[in-house]
C-alpha positions as CSV (number, residue, x, y, z in Angstrom):
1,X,120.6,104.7,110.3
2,X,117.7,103.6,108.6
3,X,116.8,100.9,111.0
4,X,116.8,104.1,113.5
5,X,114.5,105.9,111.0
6,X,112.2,103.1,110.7
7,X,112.1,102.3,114.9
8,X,111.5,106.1,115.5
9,X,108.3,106.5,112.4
10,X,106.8,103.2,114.6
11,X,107.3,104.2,117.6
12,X,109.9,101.5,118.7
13,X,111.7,98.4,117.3
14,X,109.1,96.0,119.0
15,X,106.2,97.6,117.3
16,X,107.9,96.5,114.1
17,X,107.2,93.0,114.7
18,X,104.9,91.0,112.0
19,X,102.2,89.3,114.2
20,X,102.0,86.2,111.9
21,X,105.4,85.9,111.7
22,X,107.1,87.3,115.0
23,X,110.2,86.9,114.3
24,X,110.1,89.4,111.5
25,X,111.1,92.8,111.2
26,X,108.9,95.1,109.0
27,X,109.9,98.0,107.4
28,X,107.9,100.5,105.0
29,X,109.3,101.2,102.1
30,X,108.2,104.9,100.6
31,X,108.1,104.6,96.5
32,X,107.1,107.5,94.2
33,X,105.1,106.8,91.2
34,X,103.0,108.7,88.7
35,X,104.2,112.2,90.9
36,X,102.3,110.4,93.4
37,X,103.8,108.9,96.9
38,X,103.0,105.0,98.3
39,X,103.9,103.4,101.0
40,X,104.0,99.3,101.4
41,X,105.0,97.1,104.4
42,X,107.6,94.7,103.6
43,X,109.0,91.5,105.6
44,X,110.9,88.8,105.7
45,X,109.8,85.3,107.0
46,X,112.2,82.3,106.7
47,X,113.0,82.5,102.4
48,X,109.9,84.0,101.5
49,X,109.4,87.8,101.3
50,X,106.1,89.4,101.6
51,X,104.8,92.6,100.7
52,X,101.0,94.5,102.1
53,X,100.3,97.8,100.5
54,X,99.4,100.6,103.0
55,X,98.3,103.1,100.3
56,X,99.0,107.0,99.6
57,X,100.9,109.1,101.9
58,X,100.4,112.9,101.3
59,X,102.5,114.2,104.3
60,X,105.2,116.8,103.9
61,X,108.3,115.4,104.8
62,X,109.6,111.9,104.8
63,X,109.2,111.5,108.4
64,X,105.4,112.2,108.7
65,X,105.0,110.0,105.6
66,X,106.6,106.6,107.1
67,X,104.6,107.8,110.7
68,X,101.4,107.3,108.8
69,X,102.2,104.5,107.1
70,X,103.1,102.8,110.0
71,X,99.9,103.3,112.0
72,X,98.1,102.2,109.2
73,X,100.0,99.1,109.5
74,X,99.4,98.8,112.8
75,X,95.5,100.1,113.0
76,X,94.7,96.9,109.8
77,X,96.4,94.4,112.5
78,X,99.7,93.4,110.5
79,X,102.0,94.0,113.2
80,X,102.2,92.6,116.6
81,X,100.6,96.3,118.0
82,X,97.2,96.7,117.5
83,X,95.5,100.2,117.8
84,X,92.6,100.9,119.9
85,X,89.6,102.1,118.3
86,X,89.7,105.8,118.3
87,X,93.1,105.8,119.2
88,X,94.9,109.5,118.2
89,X,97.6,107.1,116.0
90,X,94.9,105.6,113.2
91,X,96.5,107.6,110.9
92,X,93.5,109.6,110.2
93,X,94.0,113.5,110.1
């Protein structure tokens, strides 16, 4: 289920995949702090874990919030799709 939840938010499994490590699987992992709501990319490669923060999300639902964070992942390059400039998917509202 939530692999479904995370393939659906960025827009397929195989826009998941780390670009400096692709055989890694990200995922975004939605934490609430300080009645505030961040978002951080997090993946696997080999033993060693790594961790990017994507910043604040301020969308309504849960959904909306790991959309965002994923096309800001994608639009700073850390995954294996990268945005066109001016693309409608920056994450910019």
């Amino acid at each position: 289920m939530q692999a479904k939840e995370q393939d659906d938010a960025a827009g397929g499994r195989h826009n998941r995949v780390i670009r400096t490590a692709p055989h890694a699987l990200g995922r975004v992992v939605l934490r609430c702090q300080y009645r505030r709501l961040y978002a951080e990319l997090r993946w696997t490669d080999a033993t060693k874990q790594h961790a990017e923060y994507l910043g604040e999300m301020t969308w309504q639902s849960r959904a909306d919030n790991l959309a965002a964070a994923w096309s800001a992942a994608h639009a700073r390059g850390l995954t294996a799709k990268v945005l066109e400039e001016g693309s409608a998917e920056t994450g910019t509202r």
